[in-house]
PQR file of N, CA, C, O and H, with PARSE charges and radii, in Angstrom:
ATOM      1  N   UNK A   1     -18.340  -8.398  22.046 -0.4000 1.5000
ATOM      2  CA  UNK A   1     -18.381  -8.102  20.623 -0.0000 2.0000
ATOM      3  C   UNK A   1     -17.571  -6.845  20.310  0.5500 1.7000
ATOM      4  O   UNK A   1     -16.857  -6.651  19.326 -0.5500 1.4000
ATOM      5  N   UNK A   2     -17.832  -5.985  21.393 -0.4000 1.5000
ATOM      6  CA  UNK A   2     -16.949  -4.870  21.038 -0.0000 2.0000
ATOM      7  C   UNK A   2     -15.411  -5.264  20.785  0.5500 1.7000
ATOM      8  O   UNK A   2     -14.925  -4.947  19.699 -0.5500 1.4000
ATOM      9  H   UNK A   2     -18.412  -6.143  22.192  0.4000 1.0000
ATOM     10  N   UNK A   3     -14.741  -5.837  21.588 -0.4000 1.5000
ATOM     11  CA  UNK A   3     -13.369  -6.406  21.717 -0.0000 2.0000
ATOM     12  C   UNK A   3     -12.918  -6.741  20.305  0.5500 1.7000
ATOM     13  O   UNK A   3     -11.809  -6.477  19.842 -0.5500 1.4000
ATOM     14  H   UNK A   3     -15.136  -6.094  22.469  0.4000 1.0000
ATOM     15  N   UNK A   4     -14.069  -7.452  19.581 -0.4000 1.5000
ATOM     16  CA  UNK A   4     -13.755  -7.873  18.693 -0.0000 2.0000
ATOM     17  C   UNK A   4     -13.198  -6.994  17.296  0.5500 1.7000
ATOM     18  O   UNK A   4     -12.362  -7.237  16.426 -0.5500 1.4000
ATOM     19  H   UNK A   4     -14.970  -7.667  19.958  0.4000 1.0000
ATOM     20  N   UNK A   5     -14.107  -5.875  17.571 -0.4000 1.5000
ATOM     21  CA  UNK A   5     -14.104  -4.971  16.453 -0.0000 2.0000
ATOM     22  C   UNK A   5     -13.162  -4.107  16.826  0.5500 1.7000
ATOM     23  O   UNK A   5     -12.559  -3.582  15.890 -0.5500 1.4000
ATOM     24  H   UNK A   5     -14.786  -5.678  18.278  0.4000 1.0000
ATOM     25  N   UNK A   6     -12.881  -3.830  17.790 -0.4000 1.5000
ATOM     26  CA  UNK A   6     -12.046  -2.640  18.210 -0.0000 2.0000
ATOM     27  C   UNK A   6     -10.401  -3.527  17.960  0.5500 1.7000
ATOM     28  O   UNK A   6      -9.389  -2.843  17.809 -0.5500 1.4000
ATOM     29  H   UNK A   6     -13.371  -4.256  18.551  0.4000 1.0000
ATOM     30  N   UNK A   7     -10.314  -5.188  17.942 -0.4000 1.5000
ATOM     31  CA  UNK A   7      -9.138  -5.799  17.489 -0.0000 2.0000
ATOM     32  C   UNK A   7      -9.150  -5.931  15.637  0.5500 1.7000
ATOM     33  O   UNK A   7      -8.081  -6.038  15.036 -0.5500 1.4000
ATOM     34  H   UNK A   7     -11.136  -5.744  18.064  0.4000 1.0000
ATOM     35  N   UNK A   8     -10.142  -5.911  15.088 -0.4000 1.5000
ATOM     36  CA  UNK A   8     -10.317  -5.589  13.854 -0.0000 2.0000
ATOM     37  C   UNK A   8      -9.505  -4.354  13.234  0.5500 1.7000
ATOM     38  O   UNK A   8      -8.597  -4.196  12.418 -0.5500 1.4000
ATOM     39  H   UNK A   8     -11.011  -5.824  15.576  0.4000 1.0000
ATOM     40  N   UNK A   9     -10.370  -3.509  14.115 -0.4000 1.5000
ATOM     41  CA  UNK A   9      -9.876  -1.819  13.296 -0.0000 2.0000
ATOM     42  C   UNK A   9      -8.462  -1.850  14.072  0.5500 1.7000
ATOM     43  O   UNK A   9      -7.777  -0.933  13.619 -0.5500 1.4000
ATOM     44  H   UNK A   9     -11.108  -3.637  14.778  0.4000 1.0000
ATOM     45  N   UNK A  10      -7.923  -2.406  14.851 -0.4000 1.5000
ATOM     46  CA  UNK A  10      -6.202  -1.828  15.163 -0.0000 2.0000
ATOM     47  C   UNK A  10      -5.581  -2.878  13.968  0.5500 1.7000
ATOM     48  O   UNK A  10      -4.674  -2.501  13.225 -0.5500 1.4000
ATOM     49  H   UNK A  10      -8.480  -3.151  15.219  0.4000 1.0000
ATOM     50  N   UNK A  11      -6.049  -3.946  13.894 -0.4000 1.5000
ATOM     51  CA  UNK A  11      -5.244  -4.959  12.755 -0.0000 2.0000
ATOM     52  C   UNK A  11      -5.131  -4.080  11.678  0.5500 1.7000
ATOM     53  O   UNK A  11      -4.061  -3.705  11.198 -0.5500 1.4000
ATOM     54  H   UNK A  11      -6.785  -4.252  14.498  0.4000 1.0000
ATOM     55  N   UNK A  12      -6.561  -3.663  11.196 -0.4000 1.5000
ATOM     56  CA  UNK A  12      -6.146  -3.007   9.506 -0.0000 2.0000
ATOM     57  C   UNK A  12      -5.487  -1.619   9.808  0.5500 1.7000
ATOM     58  O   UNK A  12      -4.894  -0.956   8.957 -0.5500 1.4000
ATOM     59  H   UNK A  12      -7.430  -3.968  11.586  0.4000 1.0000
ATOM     60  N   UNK A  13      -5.608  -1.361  10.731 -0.4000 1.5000
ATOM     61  CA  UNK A  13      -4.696   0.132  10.953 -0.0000 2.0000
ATOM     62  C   UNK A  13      -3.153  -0.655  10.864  0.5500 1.7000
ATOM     63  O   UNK A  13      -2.439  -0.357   9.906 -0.5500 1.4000
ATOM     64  H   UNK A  13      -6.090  -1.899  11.423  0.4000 1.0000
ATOM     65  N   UNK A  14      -2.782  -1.399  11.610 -0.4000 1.5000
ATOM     66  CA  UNK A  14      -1.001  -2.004  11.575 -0.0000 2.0000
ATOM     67  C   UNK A  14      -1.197  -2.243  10.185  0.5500 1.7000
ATOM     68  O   UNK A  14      -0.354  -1.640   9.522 -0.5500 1.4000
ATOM     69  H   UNK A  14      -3.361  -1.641  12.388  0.4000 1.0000
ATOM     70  N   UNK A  15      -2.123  -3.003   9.399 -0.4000 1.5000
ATOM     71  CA  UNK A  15      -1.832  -3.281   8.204 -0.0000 2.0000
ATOM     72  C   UNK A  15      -1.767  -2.440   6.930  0.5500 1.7000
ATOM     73  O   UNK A  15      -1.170  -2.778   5.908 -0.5500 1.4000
ATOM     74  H   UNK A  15      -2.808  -3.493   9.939  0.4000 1.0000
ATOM     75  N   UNK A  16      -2.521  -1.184   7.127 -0.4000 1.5000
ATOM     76  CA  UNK A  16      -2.630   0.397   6.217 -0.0000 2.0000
ATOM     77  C   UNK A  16      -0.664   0.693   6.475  0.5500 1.7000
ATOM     78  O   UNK A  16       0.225   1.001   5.680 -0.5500 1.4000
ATOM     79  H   UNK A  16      -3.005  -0.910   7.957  0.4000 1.0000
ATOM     80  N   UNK A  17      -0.666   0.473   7.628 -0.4000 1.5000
ATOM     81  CA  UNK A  17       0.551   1.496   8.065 -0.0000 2.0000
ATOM     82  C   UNK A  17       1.791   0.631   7.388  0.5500 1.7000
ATOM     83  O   UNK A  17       2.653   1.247   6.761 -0.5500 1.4000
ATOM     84  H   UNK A  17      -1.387   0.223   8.273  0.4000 1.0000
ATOM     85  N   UNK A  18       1.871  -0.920   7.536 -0.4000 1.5000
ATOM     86  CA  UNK A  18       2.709  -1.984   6.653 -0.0000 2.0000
ATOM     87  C   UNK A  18       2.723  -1.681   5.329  0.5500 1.7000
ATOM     88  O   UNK A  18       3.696  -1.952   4.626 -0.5500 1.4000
ATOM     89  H   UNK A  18       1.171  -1.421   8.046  0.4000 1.0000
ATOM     90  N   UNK A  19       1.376  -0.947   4.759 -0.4000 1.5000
ATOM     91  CA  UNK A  19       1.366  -1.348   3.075 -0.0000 2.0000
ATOM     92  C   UNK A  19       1.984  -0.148   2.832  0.5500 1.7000
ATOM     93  O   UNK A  19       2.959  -0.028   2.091 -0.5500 1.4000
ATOM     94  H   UNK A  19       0.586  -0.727   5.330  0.4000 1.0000
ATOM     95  N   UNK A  20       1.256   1.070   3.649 -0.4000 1.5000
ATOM     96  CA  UNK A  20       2.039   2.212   3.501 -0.0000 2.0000
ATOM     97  C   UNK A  20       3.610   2.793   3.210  0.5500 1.7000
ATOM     98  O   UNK A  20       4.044   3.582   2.371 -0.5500 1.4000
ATOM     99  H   UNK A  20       0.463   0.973   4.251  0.4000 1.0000
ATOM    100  N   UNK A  21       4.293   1.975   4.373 -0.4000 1.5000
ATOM    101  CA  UNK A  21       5.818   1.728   4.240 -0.0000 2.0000
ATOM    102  C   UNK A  21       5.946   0.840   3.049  0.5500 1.7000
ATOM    103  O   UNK A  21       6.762   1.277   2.237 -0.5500 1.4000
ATOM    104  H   UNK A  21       3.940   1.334   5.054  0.4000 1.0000
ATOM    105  N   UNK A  22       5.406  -0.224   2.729 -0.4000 1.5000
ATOM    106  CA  UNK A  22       5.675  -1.009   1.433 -0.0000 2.0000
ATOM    107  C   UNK A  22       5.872   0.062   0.360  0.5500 1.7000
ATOM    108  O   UNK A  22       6.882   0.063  -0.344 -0.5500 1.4000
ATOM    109  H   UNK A  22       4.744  -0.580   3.388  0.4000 1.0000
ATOM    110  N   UNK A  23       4.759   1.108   0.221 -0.4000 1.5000
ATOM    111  CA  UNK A  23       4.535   1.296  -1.321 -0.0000 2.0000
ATOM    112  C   UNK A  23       5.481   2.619  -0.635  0.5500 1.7000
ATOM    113  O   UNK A  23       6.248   2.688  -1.596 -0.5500 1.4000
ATOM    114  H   UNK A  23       3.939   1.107   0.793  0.4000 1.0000
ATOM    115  N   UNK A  24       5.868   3.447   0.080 -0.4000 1.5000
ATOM    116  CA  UNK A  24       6.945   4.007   0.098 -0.0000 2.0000
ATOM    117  C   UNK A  24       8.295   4.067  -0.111  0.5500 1.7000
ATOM    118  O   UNK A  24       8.947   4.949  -0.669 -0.5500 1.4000
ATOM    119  H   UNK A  24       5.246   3.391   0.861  0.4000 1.0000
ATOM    120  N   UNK A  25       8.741   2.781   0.522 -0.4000 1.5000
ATOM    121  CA  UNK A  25      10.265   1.930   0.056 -0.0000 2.0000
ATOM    122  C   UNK A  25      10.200   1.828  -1.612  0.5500 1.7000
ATOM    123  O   UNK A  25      10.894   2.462  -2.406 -0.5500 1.4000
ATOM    124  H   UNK A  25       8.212   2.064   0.976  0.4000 1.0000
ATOM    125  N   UNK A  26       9.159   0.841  -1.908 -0.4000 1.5000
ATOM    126  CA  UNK A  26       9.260   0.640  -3.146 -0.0000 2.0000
ATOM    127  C   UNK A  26       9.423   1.870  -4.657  0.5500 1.7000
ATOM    128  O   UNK A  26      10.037   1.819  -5.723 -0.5500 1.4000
ATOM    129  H   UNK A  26       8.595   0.326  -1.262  0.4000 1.0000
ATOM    130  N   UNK A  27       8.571   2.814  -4.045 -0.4000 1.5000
ATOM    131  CA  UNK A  27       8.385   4.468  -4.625 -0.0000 2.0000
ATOM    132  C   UNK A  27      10.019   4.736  -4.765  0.5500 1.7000
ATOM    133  O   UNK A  27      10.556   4.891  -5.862 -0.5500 1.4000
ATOM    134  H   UNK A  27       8.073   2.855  -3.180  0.4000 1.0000
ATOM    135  N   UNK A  28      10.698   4.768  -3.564 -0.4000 1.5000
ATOM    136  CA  UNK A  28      12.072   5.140  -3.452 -0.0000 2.0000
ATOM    137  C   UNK A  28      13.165   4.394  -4.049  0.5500 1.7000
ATOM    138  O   UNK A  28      14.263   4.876  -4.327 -0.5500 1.4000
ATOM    139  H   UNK A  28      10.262   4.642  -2.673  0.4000 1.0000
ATOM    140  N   UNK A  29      12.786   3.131  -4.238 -0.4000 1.5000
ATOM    141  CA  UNK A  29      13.221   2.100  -5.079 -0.0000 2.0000
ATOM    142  C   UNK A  29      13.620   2.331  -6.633  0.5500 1.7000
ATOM    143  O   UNK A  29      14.637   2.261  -7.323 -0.5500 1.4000
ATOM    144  H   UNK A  29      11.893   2.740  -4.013  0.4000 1.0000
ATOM    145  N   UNK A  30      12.073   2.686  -6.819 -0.4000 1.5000
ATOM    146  CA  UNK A  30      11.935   2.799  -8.548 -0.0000 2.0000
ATOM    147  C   UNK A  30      12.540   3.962  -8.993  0.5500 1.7000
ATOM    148  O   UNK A  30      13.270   4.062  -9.979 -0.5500 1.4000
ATOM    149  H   UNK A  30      11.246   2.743  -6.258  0.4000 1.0000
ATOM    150  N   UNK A  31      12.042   5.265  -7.848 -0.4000 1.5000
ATOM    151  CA  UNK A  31      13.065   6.490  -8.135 -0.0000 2.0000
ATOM    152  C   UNK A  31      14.310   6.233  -8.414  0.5500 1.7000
ATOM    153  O   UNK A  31      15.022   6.610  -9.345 -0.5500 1.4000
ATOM    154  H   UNK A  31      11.449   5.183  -7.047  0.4000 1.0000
ATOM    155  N   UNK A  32      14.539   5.444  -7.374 -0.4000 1.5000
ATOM    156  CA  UNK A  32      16.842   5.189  -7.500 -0.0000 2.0000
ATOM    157  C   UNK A  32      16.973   4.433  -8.910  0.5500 1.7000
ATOM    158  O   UNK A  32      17.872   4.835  -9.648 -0.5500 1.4000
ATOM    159  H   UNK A  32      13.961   5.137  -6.618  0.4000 1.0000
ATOM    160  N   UNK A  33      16.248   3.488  -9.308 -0.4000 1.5000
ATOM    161  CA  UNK A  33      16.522   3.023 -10.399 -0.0000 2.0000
ATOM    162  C   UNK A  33      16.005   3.925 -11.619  0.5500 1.7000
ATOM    163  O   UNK A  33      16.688   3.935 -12.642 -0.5500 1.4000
ATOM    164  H   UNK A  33      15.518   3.161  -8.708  0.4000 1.0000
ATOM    165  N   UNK A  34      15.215   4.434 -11.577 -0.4000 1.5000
ATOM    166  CA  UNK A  34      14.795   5.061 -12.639 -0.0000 2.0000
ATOM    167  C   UNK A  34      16.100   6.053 -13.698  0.5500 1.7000
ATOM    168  O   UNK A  34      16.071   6.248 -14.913 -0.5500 1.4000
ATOM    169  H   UNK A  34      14.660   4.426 -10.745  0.4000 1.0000
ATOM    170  N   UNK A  35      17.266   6.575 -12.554 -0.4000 1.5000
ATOM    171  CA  UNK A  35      18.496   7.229 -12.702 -0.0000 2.0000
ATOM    172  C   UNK A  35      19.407   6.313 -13.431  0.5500 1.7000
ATOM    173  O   UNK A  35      20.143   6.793 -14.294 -0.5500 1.4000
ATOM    174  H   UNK A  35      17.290   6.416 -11.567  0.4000 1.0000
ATOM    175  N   UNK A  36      19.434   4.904 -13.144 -0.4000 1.5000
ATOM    176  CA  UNK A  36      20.522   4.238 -13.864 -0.0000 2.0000
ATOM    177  C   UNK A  36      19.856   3.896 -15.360  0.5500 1.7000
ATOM    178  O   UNK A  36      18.698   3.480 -15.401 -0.5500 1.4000
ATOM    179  H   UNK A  36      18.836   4.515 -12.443  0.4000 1.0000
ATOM    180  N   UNK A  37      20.635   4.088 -16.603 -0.4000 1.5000
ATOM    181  CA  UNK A  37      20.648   3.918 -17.796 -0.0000 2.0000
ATOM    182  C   UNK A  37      20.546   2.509 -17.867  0.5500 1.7000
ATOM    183  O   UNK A  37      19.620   2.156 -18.597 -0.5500 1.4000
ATOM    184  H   UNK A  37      21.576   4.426 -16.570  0.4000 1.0000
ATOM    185  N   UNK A  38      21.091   1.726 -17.431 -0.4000 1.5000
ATOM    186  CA  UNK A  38      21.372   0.320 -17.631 -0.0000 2.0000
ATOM    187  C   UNK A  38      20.237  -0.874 -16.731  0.5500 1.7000
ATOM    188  O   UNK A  38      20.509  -2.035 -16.426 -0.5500 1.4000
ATOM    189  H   UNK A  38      21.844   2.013 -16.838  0.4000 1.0000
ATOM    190  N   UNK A  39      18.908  -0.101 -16.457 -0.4000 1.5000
ATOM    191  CA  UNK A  39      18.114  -0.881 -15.350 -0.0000 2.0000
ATOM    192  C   UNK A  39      17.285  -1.592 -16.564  0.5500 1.7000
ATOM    193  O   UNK A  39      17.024  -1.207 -17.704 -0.5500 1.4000
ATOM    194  H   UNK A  39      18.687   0.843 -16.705  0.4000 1.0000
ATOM    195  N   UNK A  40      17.009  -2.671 -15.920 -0.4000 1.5000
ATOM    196  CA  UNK A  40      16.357  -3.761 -16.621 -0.0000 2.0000
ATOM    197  C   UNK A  40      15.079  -3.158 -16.838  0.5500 1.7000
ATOM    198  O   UNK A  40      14.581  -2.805 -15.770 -0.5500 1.4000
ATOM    199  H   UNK A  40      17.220  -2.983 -14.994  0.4000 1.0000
ATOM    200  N   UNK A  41      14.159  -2.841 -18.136 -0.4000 1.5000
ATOM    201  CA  UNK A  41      13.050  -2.637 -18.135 -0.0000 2.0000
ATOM    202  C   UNK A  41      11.779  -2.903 -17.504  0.5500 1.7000
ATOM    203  O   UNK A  41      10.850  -2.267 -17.005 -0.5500 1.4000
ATOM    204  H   UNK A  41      14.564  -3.129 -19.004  0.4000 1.0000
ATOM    205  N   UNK A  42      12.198  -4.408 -17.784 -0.4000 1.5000
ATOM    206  CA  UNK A  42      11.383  -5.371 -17.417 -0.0000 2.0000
ATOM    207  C   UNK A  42      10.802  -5.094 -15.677  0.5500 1.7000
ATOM    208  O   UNK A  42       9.772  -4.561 -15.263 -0.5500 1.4000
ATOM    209  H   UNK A  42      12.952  -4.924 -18.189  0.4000 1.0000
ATOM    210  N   UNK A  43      11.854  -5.656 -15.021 -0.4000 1.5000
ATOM    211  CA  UNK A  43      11.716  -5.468 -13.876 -0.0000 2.0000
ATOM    212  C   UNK A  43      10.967  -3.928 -13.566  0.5500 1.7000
ATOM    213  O   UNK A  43       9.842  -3.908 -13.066 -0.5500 1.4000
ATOM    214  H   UNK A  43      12.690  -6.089 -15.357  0.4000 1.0000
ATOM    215  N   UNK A  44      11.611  -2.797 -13.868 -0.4000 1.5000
ATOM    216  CA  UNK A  44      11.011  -1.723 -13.577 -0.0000 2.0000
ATOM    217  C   UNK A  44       9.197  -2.033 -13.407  0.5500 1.7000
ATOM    218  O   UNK A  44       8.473  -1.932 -12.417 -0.5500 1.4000
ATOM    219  H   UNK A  44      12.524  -2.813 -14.273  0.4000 1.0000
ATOM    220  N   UNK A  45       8.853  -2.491 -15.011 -0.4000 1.5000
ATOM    221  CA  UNK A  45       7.643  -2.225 -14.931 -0.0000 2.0000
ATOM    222  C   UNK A  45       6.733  -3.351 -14.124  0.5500 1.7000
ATOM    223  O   UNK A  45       5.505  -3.375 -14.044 -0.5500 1.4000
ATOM    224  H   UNK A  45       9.441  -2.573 -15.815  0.4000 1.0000
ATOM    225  N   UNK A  46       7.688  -4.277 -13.551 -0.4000 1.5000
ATOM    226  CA  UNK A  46       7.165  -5.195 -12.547 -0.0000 2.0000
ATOM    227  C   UNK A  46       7.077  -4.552 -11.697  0.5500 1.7000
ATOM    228  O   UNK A  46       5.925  -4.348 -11.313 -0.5500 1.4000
ATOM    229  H   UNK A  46       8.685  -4.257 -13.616  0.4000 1.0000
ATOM    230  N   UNK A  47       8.348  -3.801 -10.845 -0.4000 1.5000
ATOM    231  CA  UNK A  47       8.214  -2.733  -9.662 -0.0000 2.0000
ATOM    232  C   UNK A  47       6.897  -2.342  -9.838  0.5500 1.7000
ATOM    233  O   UNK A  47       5.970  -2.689  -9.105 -0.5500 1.4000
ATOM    234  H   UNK A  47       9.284  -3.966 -11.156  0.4000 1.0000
ATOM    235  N   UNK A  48       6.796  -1.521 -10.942 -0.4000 1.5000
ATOM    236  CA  UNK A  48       5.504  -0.187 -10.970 -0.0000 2.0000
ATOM    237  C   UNK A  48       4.508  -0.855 -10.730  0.5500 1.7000
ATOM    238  O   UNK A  48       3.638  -0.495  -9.936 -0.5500 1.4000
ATOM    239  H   UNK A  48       7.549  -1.239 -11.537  0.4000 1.0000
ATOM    240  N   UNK A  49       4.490  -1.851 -11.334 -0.4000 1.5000
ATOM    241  CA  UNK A  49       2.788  -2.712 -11.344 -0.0000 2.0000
ATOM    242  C   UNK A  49       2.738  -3.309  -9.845  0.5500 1.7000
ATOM    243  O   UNK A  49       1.631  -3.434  -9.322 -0.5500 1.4000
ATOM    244  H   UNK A  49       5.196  -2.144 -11.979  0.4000 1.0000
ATOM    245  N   UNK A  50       4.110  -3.750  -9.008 -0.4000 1.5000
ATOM    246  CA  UNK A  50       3.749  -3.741  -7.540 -0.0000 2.0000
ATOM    247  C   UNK A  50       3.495  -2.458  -6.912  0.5500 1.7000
ATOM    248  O   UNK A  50       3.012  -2.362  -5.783 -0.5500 1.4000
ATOM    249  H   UNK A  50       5.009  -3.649  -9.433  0.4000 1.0000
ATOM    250  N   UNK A  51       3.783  -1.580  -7.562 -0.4000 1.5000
ATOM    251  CA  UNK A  51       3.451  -0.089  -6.396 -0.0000 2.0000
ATOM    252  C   UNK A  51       1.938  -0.064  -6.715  0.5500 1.7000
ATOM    253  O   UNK A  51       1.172  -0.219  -5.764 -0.5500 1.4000
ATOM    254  H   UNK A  51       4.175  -1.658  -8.478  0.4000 1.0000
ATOM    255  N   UNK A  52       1.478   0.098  -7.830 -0.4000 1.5000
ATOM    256  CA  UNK A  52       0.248   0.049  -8.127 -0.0000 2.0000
ATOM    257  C   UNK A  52      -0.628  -0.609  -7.261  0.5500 1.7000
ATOM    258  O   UNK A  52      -1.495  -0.042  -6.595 -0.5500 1.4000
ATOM    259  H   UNK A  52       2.100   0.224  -8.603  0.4000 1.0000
ATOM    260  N   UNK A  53      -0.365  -1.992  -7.273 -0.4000 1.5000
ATOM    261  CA  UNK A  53      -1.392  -2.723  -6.817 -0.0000 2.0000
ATOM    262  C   UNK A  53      -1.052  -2.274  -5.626  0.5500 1.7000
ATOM    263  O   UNK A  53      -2.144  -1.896  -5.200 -0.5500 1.4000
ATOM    264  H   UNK A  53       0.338  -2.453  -7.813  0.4000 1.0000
ATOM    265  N   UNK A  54       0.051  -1.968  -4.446 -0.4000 1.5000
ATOM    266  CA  UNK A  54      -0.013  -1.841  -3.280 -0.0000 2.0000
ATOM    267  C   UNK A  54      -0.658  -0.392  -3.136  0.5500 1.7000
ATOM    268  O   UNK A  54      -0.973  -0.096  -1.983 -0.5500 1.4000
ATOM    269  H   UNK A  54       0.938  -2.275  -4.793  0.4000 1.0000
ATOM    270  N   UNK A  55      -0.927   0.638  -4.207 -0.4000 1.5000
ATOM    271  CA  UNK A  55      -1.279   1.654  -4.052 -0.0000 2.0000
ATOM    272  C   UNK A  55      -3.454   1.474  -3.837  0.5500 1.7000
ATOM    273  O   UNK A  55      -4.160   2.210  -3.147 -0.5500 1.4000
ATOM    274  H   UNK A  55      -0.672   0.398  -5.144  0.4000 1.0000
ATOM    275  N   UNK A  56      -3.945   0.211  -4.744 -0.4000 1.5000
ATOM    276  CA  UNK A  56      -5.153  -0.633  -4.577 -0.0000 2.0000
ATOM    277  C   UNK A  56      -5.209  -0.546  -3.466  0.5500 1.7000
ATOM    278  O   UNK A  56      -5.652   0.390  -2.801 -0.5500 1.4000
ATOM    279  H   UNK A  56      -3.371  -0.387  -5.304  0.4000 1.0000
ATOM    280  N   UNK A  57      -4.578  -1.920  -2.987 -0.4000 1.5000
ATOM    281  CA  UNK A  57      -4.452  -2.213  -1.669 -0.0000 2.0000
ATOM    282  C   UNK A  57      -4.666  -1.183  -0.351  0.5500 1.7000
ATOM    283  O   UNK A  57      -5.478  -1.257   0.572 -0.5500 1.4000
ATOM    284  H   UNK A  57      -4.218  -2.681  -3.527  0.4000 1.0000
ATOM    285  N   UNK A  58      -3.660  -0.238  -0.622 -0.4000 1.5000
ATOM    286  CA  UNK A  58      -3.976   0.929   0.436 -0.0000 2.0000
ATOM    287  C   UNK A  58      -5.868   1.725   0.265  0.5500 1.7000
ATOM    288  O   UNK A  58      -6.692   1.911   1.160 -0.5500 1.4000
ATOM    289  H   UNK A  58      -3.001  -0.178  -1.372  0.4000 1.0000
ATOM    290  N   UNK A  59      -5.961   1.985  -1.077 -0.4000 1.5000
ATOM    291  CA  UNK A  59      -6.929   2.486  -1.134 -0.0000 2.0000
ATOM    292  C   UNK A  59      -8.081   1.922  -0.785  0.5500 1.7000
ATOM    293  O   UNK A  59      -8.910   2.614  -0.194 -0.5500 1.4000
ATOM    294  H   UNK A  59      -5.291   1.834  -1.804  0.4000 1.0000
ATOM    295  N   UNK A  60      -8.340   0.626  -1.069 -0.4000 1.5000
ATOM    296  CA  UNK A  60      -9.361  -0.122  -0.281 -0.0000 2.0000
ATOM    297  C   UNK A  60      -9.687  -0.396   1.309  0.5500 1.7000
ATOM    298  O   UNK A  60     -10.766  -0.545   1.883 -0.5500 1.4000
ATOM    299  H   UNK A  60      -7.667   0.064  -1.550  0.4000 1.0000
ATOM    300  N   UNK A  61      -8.263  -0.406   1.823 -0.4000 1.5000
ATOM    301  CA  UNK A  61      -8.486  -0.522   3.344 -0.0000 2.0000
ATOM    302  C   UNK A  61      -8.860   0.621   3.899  0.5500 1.7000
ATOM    303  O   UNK A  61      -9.481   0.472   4.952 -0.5500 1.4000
ATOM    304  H   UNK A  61      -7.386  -0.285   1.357  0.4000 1.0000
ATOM    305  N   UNK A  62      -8.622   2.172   3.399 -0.4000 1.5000
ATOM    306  CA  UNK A  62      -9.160   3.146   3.836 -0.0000 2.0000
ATOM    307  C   UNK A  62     -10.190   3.451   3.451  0.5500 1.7000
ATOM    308  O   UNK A  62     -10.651   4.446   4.010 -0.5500 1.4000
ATOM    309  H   UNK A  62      -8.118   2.293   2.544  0.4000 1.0000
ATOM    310  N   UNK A  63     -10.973   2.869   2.464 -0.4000 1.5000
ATOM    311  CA  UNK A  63     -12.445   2.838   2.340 -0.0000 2.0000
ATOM    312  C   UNK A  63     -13.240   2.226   3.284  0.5500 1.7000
ATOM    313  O   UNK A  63     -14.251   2.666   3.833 -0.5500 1.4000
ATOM    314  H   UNK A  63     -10.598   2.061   2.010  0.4000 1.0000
ATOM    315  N   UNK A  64     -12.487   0.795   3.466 -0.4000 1.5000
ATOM    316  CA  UNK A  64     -13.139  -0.213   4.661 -0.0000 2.0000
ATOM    317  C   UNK A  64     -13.119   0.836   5.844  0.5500 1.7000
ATOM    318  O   UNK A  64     -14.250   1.082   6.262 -0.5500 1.4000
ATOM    319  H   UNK A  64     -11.666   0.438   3.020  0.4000 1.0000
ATOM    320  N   UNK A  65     -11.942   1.610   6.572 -0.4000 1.5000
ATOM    321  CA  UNK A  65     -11.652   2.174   7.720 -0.0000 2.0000
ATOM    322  C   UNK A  65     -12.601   3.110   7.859  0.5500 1.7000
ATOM    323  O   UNK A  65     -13.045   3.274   8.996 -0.5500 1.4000
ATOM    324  H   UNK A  65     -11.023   1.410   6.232  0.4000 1.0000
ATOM    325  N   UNK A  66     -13.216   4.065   6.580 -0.4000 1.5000
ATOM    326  CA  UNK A  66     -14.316   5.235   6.728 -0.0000 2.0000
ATOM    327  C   UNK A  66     -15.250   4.513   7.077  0.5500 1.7000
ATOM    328  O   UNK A  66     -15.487   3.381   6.655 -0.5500 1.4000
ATOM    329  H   UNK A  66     -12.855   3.932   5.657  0.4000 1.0000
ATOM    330  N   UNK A  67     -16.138   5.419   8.265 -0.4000 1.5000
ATOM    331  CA  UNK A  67     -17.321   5.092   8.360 -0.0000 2.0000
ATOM    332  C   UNK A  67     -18.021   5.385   7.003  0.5500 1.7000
ATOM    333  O   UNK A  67     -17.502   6.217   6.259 -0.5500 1.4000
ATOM    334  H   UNK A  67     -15.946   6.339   8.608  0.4000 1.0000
ATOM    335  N   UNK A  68     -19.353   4.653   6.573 -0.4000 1.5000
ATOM    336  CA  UNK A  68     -20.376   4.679   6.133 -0.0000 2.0000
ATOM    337  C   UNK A  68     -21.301   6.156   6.299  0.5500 1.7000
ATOM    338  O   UNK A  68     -21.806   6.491   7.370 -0.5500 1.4000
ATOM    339  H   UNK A  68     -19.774   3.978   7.178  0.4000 1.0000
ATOM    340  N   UNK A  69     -21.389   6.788   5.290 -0.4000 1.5000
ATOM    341  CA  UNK A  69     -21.668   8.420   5.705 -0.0000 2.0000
ATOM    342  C   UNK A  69     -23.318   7.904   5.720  0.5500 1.7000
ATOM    343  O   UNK A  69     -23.927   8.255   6.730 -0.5500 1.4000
ATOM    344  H   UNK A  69     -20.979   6.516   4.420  0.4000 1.0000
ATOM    345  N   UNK A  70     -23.926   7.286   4.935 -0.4000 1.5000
ATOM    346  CA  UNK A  70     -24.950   6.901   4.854 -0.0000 2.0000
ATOM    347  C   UNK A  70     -26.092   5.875   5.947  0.5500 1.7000
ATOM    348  O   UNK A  70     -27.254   5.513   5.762 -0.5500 1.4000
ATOM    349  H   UNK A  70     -23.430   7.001   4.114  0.4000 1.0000
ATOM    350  N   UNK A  71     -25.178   5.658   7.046 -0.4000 1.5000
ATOM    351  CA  UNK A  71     -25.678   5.062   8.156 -0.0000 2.0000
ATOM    352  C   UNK A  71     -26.273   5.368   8.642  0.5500 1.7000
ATOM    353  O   UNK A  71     -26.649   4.736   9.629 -0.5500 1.4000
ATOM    354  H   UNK A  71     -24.234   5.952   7.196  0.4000 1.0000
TER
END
C-alpha cells in the first residue's frame, strides 16, 4: 500500500511541476504579446483565462500535496 501512495505523491509532484512550466511559458507569452499594439484581443483574454485556470489547477494540487494540519 505504501508503494502505492508514495507513486501517487511523485505523479502529482511531475504533474505540479508540468502545470508549473505551463502557466510560466504561458505568463511569458501574454507578456510578449501584451507589447504588440496589433494583438488580437480576443485571444489575449483566452490566454489569461488559460493562465488562470492553470493558476486553479496549480493551487489545488498543492492543497492536495499539504498534509492535513488537523490529523
Amino acid at each position: 500500500m505504501s508503494e502505492k501512495v508514495d507513486t501517487e505523491c511523485f505523479e502529482s509532484m511531475a504533474r505540479l511541476r508540468e502545470l508549473r512550466i505551463d502557466h510560466r511559458d504561458l505568463d511569458y507569452l501574454i507578456d510578449q504579446l501584451s507589447h504588440d499594439p496589433l494583438i488580437d484581443q480576443l485571444r489575449m483574454r483566452r490566454l489569461k483565462k488559460r493562465r488562470l485556470i492553470l493558476k486553479d489547477m496549480i493551487t489545488q494540487l498543492e492543497s492536495e500535496l499539504i498534509p492535513d494540519l488537523d490529523a
